[in-house]
C-alpha positions in Angstrom: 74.3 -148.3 124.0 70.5 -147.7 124.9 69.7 -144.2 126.1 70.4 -143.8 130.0 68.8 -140.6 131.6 71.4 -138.2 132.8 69.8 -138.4 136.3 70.4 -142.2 136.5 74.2 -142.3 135.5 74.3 -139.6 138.3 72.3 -141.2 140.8 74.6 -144.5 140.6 77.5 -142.7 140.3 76.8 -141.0 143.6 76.2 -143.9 145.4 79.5 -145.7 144.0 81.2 -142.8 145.3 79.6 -142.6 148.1 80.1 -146.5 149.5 82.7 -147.6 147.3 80.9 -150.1 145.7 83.1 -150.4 142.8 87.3 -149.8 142.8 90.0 -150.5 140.4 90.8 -153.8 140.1 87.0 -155.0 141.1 86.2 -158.6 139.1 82.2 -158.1 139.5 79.1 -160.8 138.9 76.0 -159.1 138.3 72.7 -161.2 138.9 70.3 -160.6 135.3 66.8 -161.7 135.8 66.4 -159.8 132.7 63.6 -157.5 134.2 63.6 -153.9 134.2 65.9 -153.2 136.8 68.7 -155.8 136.0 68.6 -154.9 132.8 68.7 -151.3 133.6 72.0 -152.1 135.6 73.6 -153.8 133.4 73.7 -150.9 130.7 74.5 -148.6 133.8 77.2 -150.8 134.9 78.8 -151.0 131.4 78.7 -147.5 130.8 80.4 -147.0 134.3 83.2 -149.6 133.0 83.7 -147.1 129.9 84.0 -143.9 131.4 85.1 -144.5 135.2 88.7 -143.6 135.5 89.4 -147.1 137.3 89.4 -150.4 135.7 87.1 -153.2 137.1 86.0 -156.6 135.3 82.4 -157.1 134.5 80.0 -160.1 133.9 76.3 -160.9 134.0 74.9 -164.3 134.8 71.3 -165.5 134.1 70.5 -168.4 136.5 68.1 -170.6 134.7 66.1 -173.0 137.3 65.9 -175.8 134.6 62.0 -175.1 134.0 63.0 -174.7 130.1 63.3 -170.5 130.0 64.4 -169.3 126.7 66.8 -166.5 127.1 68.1 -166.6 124.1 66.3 -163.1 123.4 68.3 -161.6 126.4 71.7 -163.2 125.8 71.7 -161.5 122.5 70.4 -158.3 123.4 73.5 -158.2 126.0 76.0 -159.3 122.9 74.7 -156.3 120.7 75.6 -153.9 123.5 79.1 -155.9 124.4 77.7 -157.3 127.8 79.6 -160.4 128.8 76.9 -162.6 129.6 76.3 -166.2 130.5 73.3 -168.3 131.2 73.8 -170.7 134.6 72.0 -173.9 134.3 70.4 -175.4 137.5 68.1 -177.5 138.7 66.5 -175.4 141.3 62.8 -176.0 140.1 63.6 -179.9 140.3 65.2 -180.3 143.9 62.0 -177.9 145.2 59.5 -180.7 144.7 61.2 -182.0 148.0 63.1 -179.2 149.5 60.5 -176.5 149.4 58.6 -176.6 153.5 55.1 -176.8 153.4 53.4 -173.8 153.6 56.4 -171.6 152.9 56.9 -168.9 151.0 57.9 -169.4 147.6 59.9 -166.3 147.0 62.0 -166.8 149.6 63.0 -169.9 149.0 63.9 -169.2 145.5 65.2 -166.1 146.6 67.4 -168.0 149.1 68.6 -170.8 145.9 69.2 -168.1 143.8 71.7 -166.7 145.8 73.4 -169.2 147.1 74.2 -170.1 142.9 75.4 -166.8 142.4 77.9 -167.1 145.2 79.3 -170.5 144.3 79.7 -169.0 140.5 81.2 -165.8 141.8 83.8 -167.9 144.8 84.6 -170.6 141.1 85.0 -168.0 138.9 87.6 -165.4 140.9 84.8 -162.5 141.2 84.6 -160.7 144.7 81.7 -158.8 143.9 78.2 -159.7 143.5 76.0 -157.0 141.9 72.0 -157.0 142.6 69.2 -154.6 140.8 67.9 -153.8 143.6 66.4 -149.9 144.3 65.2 -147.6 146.6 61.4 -148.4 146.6 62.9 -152.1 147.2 64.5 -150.9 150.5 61.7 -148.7 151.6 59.8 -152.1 151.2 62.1 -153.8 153.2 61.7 -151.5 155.9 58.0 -151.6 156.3 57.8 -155.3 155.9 60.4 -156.0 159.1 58.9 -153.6 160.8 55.4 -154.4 160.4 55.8 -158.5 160.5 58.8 -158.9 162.2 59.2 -156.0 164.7 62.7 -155.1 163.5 64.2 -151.8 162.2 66.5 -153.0 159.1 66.5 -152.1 155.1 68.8 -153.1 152.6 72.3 -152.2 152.8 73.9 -150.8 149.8 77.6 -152.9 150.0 77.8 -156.0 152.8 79.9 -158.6 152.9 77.8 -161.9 152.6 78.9 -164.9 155.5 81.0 -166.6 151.9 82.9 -163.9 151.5 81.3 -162.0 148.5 80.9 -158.5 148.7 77.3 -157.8 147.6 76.6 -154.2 146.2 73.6 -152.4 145.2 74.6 -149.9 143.0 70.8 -148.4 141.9 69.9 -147.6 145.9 69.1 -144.2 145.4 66.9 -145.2 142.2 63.4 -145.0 142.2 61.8 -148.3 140.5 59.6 -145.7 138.7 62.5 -144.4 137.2 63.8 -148.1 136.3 60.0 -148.8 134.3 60.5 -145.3 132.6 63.9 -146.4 131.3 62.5 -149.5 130.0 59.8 -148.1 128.0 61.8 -145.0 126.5 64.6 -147.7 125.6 61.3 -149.8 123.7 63.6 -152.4 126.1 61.8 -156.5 126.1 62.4 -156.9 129.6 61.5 -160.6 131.2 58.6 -160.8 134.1 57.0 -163.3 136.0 57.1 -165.6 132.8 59.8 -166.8 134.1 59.4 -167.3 138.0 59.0 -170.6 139.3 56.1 -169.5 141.5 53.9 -169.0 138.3 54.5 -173.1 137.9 54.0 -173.9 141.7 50.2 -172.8 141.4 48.8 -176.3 142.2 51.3 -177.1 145.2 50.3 -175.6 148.9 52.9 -172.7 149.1 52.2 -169.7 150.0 52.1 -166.2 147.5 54.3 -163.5 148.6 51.9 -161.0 150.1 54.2 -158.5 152.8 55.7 -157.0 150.0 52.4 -156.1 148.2 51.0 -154.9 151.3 54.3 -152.7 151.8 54.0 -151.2 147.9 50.4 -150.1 148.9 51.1 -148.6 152.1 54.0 -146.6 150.5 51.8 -145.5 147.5 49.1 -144.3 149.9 51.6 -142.5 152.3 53.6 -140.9 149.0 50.1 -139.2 147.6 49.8 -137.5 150.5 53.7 -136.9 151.4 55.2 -136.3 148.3 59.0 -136.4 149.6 58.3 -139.7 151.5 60.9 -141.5 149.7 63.4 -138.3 149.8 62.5 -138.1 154.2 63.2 -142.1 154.1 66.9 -141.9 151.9 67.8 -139.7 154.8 66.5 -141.5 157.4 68.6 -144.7 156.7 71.5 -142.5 156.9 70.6 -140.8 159.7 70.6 -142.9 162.9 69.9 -142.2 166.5 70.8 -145.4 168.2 70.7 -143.8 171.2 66.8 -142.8 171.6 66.2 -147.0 170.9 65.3 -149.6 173.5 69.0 -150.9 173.8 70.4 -152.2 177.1 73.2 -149.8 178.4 76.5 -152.3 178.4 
């Protein structure tokens, strides 16, 4: 078991509790890019399945996109800590030659494939839960990107049920990624990055490079140096709603 900081098992604890992410009897799929924060919850999520005085089934799937990635690295570093794990072969990369618009972005597409592969191996393999890495900077992200590009006021929920009937959690929403890259490097942890990402391949094809969610990381960087409790003020904020003082039509 790698060293998890007391504020982390807290910090996912409370949000379990908090939105019932996790309950006795839960058979749950957790997505591992192998990154920092995937790996992070995994560790998190098996410790949880130790000590948590309810039962729940646990298994972490790697998708592979059939570009050749070698996880062999990652599916052993999950069997020296007792991680079920599994690596799902597709061929994602393949079928994009000629599925992937013109001028789209990348990430979403992938984004959208690698979901959609995690659904159908959760619905074939009995889990109702699907567990993703992602955090709180992540939904601040979110946030400022709809807002900004799309003119709409949503973030990331921390439980929803997807339209195929898996229950998607987020279990590290109150996490800070900060938090997640300290973990990595106190654990000496050999997380996976963008070797792995199709994009990096997809250089000489005319698709776009995510950019929205750069541009969101920066604003939030600048805004955080000069209000420290940005993140704190914006934890809050998603909880606390005021439909009413919004431009809705009165029914």
């Amino acid at each position: 078991m790698i060293n998890l900081s007391k504020k982390l098992i807290r910090q996912v604890a409370k949000a379990n509790a908090k939105f019932s992410l996790i309950n006795e009897g839960d058979r749950v799929l957790l997505g591992l890019s192998g990154g920092k924060d995937s790996l992070a919850l995994a560790h998190l999520l098996k410790r949880m399945q130790a000590h948590a005085p309810f039962k729940f089934e646990l298994k972490a799937v790697t998708l592979s996109y059939g570009m050749g990635e070698d996880y062999s690295r990652l599916n052993h570093h999950c069997k020296e800590h007792g991680i079920d794990h599994s690596i799902l072969d597709s061929n994602i990369y393949e079928v994009s030659e000629d599925t992937i618009r013109k001028n789209s972005s990348f990430c979403s597409y992938f984004s959208r494939m690698r979901r959609g592969a995690l659904y159908t191996y959760a619905l074939e393999n009995n889990f109702n839960k699907l567990a993703i890495a992602h955090h709180l900077d992540d939904a601040a992200e979110s946030f400022f990107m709809n807002f900004i590009h799309n003119g709409a006021l949503r973030t990331l929920a921390p439980i929803y049920k997807s339209k195929r009937g898996i229950i998607v959690i987020r279990p590290l929403i109150f996490v800070r990624e900060r938090q997640l890259r300290e973990n990595a490097l106190q654990n000496e942890l050999e997380v996976i990055g963008n070797e792995f990402c199709p994009g990096m391949k997809l250089s000489e094809r005319n698709v776009k490079f995510p950019h929205a969610r750069e541009e969101a990381k920066q604003i939030l960087a600048n805004l955080e140096k000069d209000y420290p409790k940005l993140f704190t003020s914006l934890k809050t904020a998603f909880e606390n709603l005021h439909t009413e003082s919004f431009w809705l039509q009165n029914i």
